[in-house]
N, C-alpha and C positions, 0 to 999 in steps of 0.2 A: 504494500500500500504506500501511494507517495504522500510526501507530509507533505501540508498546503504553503501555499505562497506565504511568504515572510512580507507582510506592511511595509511600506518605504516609512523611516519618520522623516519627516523632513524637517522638522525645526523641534527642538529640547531646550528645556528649562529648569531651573531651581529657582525656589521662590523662600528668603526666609526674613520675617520681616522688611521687606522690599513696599508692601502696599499697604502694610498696618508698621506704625513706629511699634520697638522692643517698647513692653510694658515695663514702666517702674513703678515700685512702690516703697514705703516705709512701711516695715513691719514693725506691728504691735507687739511683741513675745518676744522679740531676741532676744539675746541674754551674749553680749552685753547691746544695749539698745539699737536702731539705724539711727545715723545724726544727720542722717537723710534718705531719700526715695533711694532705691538700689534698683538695678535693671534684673526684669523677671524674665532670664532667655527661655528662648524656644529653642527645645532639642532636635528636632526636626524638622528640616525643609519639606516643601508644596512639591512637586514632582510634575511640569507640566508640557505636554508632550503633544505636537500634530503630526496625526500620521494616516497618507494617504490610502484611505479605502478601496480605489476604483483606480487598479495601472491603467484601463483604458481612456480613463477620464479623469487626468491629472486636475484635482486643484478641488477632488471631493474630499476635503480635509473632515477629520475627525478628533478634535479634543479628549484626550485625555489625563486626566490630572489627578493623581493618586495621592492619599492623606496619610496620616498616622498618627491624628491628634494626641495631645496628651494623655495619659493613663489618668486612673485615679489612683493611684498610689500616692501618697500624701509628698506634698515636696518639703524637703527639710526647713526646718527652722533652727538658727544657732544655737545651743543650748539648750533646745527645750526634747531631746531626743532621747531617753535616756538607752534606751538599747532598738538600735536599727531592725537587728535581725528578727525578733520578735515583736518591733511595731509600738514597743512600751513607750509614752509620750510622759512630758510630766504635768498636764492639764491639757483641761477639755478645748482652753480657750486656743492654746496653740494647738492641739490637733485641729482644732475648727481650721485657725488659719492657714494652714499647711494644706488643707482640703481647698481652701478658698484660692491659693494661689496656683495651685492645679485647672481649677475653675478657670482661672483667669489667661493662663495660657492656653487649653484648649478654646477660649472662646475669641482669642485671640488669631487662633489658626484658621477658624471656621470664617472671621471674619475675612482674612486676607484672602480667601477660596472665595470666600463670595464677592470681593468685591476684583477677583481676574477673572471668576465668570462674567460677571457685567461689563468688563474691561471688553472680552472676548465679544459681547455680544454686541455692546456700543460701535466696535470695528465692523461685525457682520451680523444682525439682527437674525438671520437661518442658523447661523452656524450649529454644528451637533456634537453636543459636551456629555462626557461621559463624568463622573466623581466617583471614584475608585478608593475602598481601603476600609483600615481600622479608625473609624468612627469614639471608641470610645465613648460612646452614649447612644442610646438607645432611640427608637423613631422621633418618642414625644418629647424628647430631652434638646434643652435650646442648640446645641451647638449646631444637632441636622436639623433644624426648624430652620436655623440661620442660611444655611448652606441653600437649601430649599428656595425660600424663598414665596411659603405661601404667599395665596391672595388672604386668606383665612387671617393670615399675621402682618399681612402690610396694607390690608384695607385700601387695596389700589387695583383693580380690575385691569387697569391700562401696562399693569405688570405681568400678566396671565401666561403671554409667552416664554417670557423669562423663571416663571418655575420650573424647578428641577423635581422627578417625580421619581420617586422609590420604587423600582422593582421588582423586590421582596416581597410588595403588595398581588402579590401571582400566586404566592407561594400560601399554602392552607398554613393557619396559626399555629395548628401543633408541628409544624416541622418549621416554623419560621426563629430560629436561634442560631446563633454561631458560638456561643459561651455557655458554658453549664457552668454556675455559680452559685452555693451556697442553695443544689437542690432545685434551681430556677435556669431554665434555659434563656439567655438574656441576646437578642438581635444589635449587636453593636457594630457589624462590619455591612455596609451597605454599599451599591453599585446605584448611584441619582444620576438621571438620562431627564437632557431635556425633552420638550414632547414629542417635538419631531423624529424621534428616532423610537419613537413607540409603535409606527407604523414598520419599523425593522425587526422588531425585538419577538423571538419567538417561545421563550420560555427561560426559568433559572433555576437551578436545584443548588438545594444546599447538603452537602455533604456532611452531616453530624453524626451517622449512625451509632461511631463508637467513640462519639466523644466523651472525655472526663471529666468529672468534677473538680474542677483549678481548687475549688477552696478545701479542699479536704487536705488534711495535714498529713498524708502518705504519697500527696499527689506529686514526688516531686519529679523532679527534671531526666533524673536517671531511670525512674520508673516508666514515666511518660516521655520518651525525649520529644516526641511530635510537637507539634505545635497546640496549645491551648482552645485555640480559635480554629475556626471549619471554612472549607473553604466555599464559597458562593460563584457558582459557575452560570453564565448568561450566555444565550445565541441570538445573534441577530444575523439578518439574513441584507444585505444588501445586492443581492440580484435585480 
């Protein structure tokens, strides 16, 4: 059996902080205090990529732009950590903020996605953008709300074209997860297609059968060395 034709790309990008400025902040908990705002970096570049669908018909570009927002793993705070390995914090108020500045860089990522989508769309109003990756938050959860780009959340109908639509929404509820956590199958890794390419899109599965429970304290890396996450496979048909 021959393998299929390999996509030309023709233009590649990283994107890290480039369309959103690095967030700072002054944290509340250090120990010893900030005696000013500190930059809150982002670990991870936007991934953005056009790559031609149709050799016969150079110039059918296709966007795509792959993510891997923040975790929620708490981000540190100076002093307030007392043991890493086990998670032991020494108040609630600094775990709170350690959670918050997690917050703050994924929504900082979702923003700068959303706004080289618009970028993307402003240059070509058709254009067809794929959003690829570890989401880190789940459908209802702001950071793909942002990405998204409902009319529901921006109360602007004259934006309709410009939402990006989930998927996953193909996929029956009990097989719709990519995470089992703490007993709960949780949907955090999503593929958002703008609408136009809904007319291509012929189905998605998601691979979980024998996923593991990440939060079980036997689950670990040697046991499972796979990946945590399932993978979300899609077809579209451009014929």
């Amino acid at each position: 059996m021959s393998s299929p034709p390999t996509l030309p790309v023709l233009k590649h990008e990283q994107l890290k902080n480039d369309l959103v400025a690095e967030p700072h902040y002054q944290r509340l908990t250090a120990t010893p205090p900030d005696a000013a705002p500190v930059a809150i970096g982002i670990e991870r570049p936007i991934l953005h990529a056009q790559i031609d669908i149709d050799h016969a018909a150079p110039g059918r570009v296709l966007h795509v732009i792959t993510v891997h927002l923040k975790s929620k793993l708490l981000t540190d705070i100076p002093g307030q950590v007392i043991d890493a390995q086990k998670g032991i914090w020494r108040s609630a108020d600094a775990w709170a903020e350690g959670s918050f500045l997690s917050s703050m860089k994924r929504m900082s990522q979702a923003l700068e996605v959303r706004r080289l989508i618009d970028q993307i769309l402003d240059d070509d109003p058709d254009a067809r953008i794929i959003v690829a990756g570890d989401f880190n938050a789940e459908p209802e959860e702001v950071p793909v709300l942002a990405i998204c780009g409902n009319v529901e959340d921006t109360g602007n109908g004259d934006l309709a074209t410009r939402v990006l639509v989930p998927i996953e929404h193909s996929i029956s509820n009990e097989a719709r997860y990519t995470l089992f956590h703490h007993g709960r199958g949780q949907m955090i890794d999503h593929m958002l297609v703008t609408r136009n390419l809904l007319a291509h899109y012929r189905g998605s599965e998601i691979h979980n059968e024998i996923l593991h429970d990440d939060s079980l304290a036997f689950a670990t890396d040697s046991k499972y060395p796979e990946s945590d996450h399932t993978p979300v496979v899609a077809t579209f048909d451009f014929d």
